[in-house]
C-alpha positions in Angstrom: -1.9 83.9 81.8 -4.6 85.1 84.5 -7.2 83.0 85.9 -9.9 83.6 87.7 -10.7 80.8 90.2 -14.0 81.1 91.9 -15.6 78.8 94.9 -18.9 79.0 97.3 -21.6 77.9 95.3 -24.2 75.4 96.4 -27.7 74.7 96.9 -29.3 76.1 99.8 -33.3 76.9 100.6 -35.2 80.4 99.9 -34.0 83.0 102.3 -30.9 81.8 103.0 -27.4 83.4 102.0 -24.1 82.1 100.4 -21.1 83.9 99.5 -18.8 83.7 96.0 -15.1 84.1 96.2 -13.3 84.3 92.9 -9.2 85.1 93.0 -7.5 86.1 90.1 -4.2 84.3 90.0 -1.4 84.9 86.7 -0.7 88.7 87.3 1.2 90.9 90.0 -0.9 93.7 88.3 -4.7 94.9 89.8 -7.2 93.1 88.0 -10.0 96.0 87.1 -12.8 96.4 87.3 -14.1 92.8 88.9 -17.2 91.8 89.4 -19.8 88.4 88.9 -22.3 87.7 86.2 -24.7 84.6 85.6 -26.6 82.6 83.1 -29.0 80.4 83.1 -29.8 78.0 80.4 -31.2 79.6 77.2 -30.4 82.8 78.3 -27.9 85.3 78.0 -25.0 86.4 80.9 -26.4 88.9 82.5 -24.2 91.6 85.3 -24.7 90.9 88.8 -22.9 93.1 90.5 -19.6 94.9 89.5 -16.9 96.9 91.6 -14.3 99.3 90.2 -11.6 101.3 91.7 -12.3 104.8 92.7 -16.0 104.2 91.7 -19.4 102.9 93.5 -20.4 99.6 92.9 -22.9 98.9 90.2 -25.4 96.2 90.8 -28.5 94.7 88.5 -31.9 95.9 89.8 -32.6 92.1 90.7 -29.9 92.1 93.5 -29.8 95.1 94.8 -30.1 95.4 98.5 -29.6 91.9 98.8 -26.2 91.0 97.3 -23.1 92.6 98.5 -19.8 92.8 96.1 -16.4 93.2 98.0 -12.7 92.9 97.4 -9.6 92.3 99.3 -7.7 95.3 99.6 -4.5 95.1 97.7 -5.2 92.0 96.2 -7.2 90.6 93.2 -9.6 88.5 95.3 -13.4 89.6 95.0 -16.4 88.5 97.0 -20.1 88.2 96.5 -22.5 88.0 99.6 -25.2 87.0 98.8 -28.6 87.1 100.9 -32.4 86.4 101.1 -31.9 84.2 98.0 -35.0 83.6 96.0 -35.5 80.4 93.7 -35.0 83.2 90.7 -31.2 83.6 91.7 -30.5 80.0 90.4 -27.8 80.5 88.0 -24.3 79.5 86.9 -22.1 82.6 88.2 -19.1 83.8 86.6 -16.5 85.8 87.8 -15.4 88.7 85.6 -12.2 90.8 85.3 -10.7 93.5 83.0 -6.8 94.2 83.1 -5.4 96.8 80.9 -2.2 95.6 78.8 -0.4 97.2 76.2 0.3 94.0 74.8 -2.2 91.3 73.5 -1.6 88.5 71.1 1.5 89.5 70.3 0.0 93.1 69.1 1.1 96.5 70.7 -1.8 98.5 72.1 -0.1 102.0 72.5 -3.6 103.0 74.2 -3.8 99.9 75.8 -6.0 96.8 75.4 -8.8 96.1 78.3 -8.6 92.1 77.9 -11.2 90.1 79.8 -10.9 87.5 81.7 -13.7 84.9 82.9 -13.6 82.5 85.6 -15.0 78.6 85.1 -18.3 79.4 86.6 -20.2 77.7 90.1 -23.1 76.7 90.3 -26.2 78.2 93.1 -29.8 76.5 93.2 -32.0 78.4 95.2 -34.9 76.2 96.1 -38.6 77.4 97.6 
């Protein structure tokens, strides 16, 4: 069964930076895509930042220029940097992965079943 084990959040002040790790454990396989969403009370998840092979990382308009999404080559371990926080990045942020199986539940996907996988969430509080 894979899980997705993430770490680095905290509270830090307005400007500063912090960086989310999230390793995917349960699988020899390449989990894909990866990437970090988060959700604040009331609302819905909403993408951060996502990175897939062969393709350009996709970020949310919110982040982009300040947070940085990264993986260890060869391994399922994904990074977020994250920089010049504002008080609006305070969030519970999830790490997110897709891995492509042909079996699921006991059912045969001949086409193959993306199954997702979500890590336990960690916590950042940005204050001003």
């Amino acid at each position: 069964q894979v899980q997705l084990v993430e770490s680095g959040g905290g509270s830090v002040r307005a400007g500063e930076s912090l960086t989310l790790s999230c390793e995917g454990n349960g699988t020899a396989r390449t989990l894909d895509p990866m990437g970090w969403y988060r959700q604040v009370p009331g609302k819905q998840r909403e993408l951060v930042a996502e990175t897939k092979s062969g393709g350009v990382p996709v970020y949310s308009d919110s982040v982009k220029g300040r947070f940085t999404i990264s993986r260890e080559r060869g391994k399922n371990i994904a990074f977020l940097q994250m920089s010049s926080l504002k008080p609006e990045d305070t969030a519970a942020y999830y790490c997110h992965a897709n891995l492509l199986l042909t079996y699921y539940r006991g059912k045969y996907y001949p086409e193959g079943y993306e199954a997702d996988y979500w890590g336990q969430g960690t916590p950042v509080t940005v204050s001003s």
